[in-house]
C-alpha positions as CSV (number, residue, x, y, z in Angstrom):
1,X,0.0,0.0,0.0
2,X,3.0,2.1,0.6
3,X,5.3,2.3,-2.3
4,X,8.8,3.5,-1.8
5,X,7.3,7.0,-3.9
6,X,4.8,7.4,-1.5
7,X,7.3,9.2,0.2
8,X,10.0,10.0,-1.9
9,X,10.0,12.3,-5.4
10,X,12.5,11.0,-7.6
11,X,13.3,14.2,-9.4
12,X,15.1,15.3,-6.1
13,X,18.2,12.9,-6.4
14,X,21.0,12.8,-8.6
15,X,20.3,9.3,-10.2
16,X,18.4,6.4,-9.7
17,X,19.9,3.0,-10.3
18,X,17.7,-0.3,-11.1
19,X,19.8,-3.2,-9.8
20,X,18.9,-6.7,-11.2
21,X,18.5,-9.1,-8.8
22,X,20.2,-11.2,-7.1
23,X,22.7,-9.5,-9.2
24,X,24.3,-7.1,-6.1
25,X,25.0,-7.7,-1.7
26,X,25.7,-4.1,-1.1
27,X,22.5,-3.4,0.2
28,X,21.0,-6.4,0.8
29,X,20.0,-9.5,-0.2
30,X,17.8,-8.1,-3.4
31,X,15.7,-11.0,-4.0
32,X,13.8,-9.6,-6.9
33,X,16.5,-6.3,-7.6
34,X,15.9,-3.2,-6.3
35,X,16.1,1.1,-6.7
36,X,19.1,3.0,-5.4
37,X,18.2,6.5,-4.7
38,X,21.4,8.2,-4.6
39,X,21.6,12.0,-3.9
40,X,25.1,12.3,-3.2
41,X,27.6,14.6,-1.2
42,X,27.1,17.9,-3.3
43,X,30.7,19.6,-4.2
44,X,30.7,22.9,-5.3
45,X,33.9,24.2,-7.2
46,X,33.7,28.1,-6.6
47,X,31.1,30.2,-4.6
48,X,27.4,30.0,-6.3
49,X,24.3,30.6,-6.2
50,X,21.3,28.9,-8.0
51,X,17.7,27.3,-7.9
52,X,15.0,26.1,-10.6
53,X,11.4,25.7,-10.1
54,X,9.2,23.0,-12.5
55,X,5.0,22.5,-12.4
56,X,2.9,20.1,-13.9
57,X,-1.1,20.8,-14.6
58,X,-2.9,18.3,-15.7
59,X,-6.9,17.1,-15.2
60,X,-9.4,16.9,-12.0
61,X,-7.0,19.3,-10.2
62,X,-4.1,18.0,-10.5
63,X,-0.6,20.0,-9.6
64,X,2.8,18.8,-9.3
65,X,5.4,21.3,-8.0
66,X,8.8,21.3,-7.2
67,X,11.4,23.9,-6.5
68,X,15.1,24.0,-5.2
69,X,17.9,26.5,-4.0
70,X,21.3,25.5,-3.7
71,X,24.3,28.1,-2.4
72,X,27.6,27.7,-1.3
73,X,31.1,27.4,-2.1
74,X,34.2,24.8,-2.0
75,X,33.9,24.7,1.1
76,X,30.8,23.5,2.0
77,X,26.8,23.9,0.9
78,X,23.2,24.2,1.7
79,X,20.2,23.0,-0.2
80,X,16.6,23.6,0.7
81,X,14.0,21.4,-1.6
82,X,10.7,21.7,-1.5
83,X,7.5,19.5,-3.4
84,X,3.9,19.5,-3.3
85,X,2.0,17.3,-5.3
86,X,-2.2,17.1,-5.6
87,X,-5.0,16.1,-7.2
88,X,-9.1,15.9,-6.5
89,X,-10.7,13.1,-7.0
90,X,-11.1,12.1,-11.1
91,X,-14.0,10.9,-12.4
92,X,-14.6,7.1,-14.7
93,X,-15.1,6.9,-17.8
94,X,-19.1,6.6,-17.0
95,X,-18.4,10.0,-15.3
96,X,-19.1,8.8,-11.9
97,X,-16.7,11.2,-9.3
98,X,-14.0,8.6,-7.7
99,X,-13.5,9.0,-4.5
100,X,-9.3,9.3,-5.2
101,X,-8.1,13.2,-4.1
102,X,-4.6,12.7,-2.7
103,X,-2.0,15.8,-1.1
104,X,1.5,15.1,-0.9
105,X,4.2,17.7,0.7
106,X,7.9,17.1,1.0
107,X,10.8,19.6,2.7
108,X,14.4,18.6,2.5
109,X,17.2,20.8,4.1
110,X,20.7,20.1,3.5
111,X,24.2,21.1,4.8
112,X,27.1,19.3,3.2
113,X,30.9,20.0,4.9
114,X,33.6,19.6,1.6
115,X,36.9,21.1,3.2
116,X,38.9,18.8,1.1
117,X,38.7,16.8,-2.2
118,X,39.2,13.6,0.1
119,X,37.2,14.7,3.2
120,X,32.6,15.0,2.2
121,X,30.6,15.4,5.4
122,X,26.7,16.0,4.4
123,X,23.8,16.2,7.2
124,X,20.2,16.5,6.2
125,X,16.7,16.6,7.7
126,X,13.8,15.5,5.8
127,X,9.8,15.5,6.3
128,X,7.0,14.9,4.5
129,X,3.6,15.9,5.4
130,X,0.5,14.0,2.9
131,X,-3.4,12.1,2.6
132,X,-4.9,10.3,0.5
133,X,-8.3,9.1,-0.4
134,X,-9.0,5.3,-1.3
135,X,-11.6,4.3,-3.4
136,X,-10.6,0.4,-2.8
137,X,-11.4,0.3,0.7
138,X,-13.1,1.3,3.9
139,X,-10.6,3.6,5.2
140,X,-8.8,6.8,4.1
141,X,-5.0,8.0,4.6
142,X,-5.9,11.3,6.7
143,X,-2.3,11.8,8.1
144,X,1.2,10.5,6.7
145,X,3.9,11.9,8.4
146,X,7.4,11.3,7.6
147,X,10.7,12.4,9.4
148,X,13.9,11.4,8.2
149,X,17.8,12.5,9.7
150,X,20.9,11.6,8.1
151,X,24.2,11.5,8.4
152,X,26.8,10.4,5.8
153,X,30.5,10.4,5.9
154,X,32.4,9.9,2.8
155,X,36.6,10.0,3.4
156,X,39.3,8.8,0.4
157,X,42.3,7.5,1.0
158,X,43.9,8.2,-2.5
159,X,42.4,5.0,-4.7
160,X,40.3,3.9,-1.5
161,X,37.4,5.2,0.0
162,X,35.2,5.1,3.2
163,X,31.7,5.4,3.5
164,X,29.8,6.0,6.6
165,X,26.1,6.7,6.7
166,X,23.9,6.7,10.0
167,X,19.9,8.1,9.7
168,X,16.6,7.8,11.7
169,X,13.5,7.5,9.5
170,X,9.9,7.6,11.4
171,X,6.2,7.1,9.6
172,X,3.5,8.0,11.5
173,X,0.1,6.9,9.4
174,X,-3.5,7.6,10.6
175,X,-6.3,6.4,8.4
176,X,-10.0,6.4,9.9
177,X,-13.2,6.5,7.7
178,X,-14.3,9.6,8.1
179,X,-12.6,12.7,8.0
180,X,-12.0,12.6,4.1
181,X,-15.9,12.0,3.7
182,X,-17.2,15.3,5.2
183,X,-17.2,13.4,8.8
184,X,-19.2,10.5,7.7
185,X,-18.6,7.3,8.1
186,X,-17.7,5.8,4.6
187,X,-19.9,2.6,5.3
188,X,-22.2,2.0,8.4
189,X,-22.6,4.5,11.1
190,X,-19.8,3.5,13.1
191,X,-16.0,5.6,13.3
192,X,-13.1,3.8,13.5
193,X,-9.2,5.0,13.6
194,X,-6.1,3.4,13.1
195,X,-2.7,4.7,13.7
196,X,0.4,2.4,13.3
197,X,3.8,3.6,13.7
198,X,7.6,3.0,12.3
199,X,10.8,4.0,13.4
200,X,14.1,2.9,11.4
201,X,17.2,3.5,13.3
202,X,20.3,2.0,11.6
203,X,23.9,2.7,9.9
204,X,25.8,0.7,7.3
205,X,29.8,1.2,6.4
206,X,31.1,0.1,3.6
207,X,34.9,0.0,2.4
208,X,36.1,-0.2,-1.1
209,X,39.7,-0.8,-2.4
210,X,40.2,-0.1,-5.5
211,X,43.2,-2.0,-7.9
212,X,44.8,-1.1,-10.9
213,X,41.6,-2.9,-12.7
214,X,39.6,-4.1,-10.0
215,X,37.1,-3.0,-6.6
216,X,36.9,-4.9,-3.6
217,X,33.7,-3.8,-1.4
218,X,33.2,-5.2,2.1
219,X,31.2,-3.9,4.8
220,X,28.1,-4.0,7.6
221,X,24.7,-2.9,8.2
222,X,22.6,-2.6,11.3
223,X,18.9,-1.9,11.3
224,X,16.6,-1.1,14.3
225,X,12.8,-1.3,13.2
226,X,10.7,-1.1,15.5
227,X,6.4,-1.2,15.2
228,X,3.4,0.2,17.1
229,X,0.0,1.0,16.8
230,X,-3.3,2.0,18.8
231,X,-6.6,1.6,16.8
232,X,-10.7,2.1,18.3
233,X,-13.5,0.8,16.4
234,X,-17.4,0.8,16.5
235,X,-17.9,4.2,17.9
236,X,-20.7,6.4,17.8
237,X,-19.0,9.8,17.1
238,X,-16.0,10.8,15.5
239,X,-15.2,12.5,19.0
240,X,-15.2,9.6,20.6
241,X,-12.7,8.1,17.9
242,X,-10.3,10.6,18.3
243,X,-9.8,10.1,22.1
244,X,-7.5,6.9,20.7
245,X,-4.8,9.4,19.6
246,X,-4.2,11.0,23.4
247,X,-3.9,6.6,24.2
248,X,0.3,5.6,24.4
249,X,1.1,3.2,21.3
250,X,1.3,-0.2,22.0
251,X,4.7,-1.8,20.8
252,X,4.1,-4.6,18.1
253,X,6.8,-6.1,16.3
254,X,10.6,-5.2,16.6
255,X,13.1,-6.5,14.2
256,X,17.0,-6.4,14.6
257,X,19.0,-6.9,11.6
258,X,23.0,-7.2,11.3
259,X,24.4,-7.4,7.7
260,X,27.6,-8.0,6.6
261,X,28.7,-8.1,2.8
262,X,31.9,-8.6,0.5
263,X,31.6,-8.2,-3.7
264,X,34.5,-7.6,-6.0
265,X,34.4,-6.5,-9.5
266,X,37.3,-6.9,-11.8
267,X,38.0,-6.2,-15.4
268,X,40.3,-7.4,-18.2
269,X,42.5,-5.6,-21.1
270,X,40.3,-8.2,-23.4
271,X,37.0,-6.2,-23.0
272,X,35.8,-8.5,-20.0
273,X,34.0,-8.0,-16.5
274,X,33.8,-9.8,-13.2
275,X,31.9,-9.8,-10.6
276,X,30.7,-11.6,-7.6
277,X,29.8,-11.2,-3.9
278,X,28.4,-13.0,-0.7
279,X,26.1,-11.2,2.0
280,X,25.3,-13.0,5.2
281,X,22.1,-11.6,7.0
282,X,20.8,-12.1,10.6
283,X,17.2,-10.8,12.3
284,X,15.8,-10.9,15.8
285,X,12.5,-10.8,15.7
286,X,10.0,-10.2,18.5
287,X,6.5,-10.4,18.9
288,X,5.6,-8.0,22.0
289,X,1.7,-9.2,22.2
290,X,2.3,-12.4,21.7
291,X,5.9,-12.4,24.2
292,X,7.9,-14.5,21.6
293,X,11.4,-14.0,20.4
294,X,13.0,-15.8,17.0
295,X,15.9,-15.4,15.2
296,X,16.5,-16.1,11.2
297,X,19.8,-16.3,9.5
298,X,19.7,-15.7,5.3
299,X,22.7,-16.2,2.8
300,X,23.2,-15.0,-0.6
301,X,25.6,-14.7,-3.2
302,X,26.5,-14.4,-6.9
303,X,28.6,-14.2,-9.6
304,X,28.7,-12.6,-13.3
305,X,30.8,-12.2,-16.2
306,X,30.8,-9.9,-18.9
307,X,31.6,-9.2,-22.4
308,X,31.7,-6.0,-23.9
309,X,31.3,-5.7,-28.1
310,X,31.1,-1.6,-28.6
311,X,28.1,-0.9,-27.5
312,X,26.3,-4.0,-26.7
313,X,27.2,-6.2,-23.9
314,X,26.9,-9.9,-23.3
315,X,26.6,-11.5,-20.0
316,X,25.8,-14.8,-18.0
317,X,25.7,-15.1,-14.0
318,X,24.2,-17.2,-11.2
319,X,22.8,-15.6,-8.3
320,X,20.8,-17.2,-5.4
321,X,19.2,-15.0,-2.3
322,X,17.4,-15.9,0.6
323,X,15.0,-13.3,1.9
324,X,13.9,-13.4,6.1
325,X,10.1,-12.4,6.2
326,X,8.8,-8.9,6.7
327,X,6.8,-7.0,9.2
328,X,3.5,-8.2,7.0
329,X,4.0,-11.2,6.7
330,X,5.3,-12.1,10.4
331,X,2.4,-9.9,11.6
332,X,-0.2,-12.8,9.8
333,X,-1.1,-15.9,11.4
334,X,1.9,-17.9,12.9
335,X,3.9,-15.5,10.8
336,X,7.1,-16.1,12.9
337,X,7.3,-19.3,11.6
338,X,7.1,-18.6,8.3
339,X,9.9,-20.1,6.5
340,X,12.4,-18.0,4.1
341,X,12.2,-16.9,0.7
342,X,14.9,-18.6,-1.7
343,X,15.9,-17.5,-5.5
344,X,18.0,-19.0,-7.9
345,X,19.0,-16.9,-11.0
């Protein structure tokens, strides 16, 4: 229900890479592949000054707006990004309204430290404010709230290079079934709320040493998620639904994850690449309802060679991943149990 652009606008990040999976350990065990949102440590080369501003108008209401200043100088930078996205609700092709209106807002404020061409220090804060109305089911999206603080570290030592990255990323996501339909409920005459929660707390360090024509990458992750909710159903006023959100959260599932990760990629004078890598995961998983604690342990690994002809390449690899259940699926039924997902490629 929540897609990774739920929250994040592409156009905001210096490149987007599609990784086919499992064709890569860096950043996990990418079952099926995965997006890389990369925004990178901003270097500026002499003191400047600039912004831009692009719009998009299209039917039913619908505005997307984005706009961005960046200033500073070798030394260091700030950028301030802001995004606000929104549509009313369209109608079908029988002209029937949909009930589909969605807002989406999105502030990003970022100060990088460059005092050296070897030395990249970047801290940024970002939040996201949006709502959404869902024509598929009972409940809409009336708050999601998104805070997100980074810290990433990038030092070179000559060929090599050192990256450190730490962040905190909280979702806080109220639906209920009435305030996006003029305080009624959507169906029945009851009000009901829900409002789960996520924190992600985590870092990952990665090392790379670079040869004359090759790049060893090893490295770790860690990854603190942690789950809560309160929900109230079958009340007679929407008053009497919102006294859930003065109620404490009740913990639900926490996971602890511990990655570690080595992949190498070498190439030939004969137009040739290789590559290959192994990732071991681990995750601690606790059910606070139900007072039970498991632990799953997930390998995977590959290797690839390729050939390049001018333009075109040629290539043939194995990869296998094993993938330890999410928070959706260990939340079902005697989820905990549930055994791990395996791919051969």
């Amino acid at each position: 229900m929540d897609a990774t652009l739920t929250y994040i606008f592409p156009q905001n990040y210096n490149s987007i890479v599609i990784i086919k999976g499992p064709q890569d350990v860096r950043y996990g065990s990418l079952i099926t592949g995965g997006m890389l949102f990369d925004r990178e440590i901003l270097t500026l080369q002499k003191p400047s000054f600039s912004g831009g501003v692009d719009a998009l108008y299209g039917s039913f209401g619908r505005v997307d707006a984005n706009t961005h200043l960046i200033g500073g100088n070798e030394l260091g930078s700030l950028q301030a990004i802001y995004s606000n996205y929104r549509s009313d609700d369209y109608k079908s092709g029988k002209g029937d309204r949909v009930h589909s209106a969605y807002k989406r807002q999105s502030g990003s404020f970022i100060g990088a430290l460059t005092p050296s061409p070897d030395l990249k220090l970047e801290l940024s804060f970002d939040i996201g404010r949006g709502e959404a109305a869902y024509a598929d089911r009972t409940m809409d999206a009336r708050t999601f709230d998104r805070e997100s603080y980074q810290a990433h570290l990038v030092k070179f030592f000559n060929d090599d290079k050192l990256d450190f990255h730490i962040y905190h990323h909280e979702i806080d996501h109220i639906v209920d079934n009435f305030s996006l339909t003029n305080g009624m409920p959507k169906i029945g005459n009851k009000y009901q709320i829900s409002n789960p929660n996520r924190a992600n707390t985590g870092g990952r360090l990665e090392y790379q040493k670079k040869f004359d024509l090759s790049k060893i990458y090893f490295g770790g992750n860690y990854n603190l998620d942690k789950h809560k909710t309160r929900s109230i159903a079958n009340q007679n006023s929407a008053q009497e639904a919102e006294i859930i959100l003065n109620s404490p959260y009740a913990p639900n599932y926490t996971f602890k994850s511990y990655g570690v990760f080595s992949q190498i990629e070498t190439f030939t004078s004969s137009n040739m690449g290789y590559f290959a890598g192994i990732r071991g995961d681990r995750v601690d998983m606790t059910a606070h309802k139900l007072d039970t604690f498991n632990t799953k342990y997930a390998l995977s690994g590959f290797e690839r060679a390729e050939k390049y002809l001018g333009d075109y390449t040629l290539y043939a690899g194995l990869g296998y991943a094993q993938r330890i259940p999410d928070f959706w699926e260990v939340s079902k039924g005697n989820g905990l149990n549930l055994k791990k997902e395996k791919t051969r490629n």
